[in-house]
N, C-alpha and C positions, 0 to 999 in steps of 0.2 A: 536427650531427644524425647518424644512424645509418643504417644500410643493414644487414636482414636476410634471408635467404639460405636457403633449405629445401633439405636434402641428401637422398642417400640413407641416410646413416646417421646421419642430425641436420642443425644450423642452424650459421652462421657469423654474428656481427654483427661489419660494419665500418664503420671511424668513414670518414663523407663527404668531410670537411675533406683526410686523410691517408692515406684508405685503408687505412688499419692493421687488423690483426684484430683487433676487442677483445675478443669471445667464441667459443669452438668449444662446440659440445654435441653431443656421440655420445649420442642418446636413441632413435634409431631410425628408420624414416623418416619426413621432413617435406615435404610437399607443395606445403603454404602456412605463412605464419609473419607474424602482427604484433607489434610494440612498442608497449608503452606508452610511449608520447614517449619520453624518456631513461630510463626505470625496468627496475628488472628485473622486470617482468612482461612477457611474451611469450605470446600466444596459437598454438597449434599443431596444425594438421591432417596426420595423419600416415598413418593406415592406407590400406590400398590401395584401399579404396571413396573416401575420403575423409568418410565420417561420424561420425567423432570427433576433436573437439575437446577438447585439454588444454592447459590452461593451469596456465605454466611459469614457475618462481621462479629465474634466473639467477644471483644471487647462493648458494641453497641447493641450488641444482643440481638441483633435483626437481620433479616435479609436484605442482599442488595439488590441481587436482581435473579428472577425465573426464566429458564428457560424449556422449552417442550420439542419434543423429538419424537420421531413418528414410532420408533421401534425401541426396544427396553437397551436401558446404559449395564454396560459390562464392566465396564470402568472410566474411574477420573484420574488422571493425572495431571500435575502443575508443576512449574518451575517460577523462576519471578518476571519473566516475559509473557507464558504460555498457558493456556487450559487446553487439553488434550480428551476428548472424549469419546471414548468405544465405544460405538453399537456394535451390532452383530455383523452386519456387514458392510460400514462403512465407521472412517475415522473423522472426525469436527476437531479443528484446530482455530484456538480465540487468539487474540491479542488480551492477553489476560487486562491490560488496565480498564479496555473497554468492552469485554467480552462480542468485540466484532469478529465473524465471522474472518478467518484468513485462508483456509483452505479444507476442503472436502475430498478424503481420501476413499 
């Protein structure tokens, strides 16, 4: 498994097993940061409120797409259906393929 890593000037993924660096990303800064399991998708909160989320193609080195939220993210979670996102007082749940909105908890 993997271990990711939110910098000031980007994220670090290293392998658990060996601790080896497997990815560097200078994207700018990150806050918070999840994996998808072993895939190169990455989700990423970066700005200095912490209200925007982009998720991030590892392999293509870019982002897919941004998204902005009125109050700072607490956290992300994912599965291979789902994006799941904590505010403080509300939860955002995506259809991960298309990051459409499917329910506001």
């Amino acid at each position: 498994s993997c271990l990711a890593v939110g910098r000031p000037r980007g994220f670090d993924i290293f392998s658990t097993e060996s601790t080896a660096l497997l990815h560097r990303e200078d994207c700018g800064v990150v806050k918070l940061v999840e994996m998808l399991f072993r895939t190169s998708l990455v989700a990423l909160v970066g700005d200095n409120l912490r209200r925007q989320l982009t998720m991030w193609n590892t392999k293509a080195r870019a982002g897919i797409c941004s998204l902005q939220f009125p109050s700072e993210i607490s956290s992300v979670k994912m599965n291979h259906r789902r994006a799941v996102v904590l505010l403080r007082q509300k939860v955002h749940i995506f259809d991960l393929k298309t990051m459409k909105v499917l329910h506001v908890i």
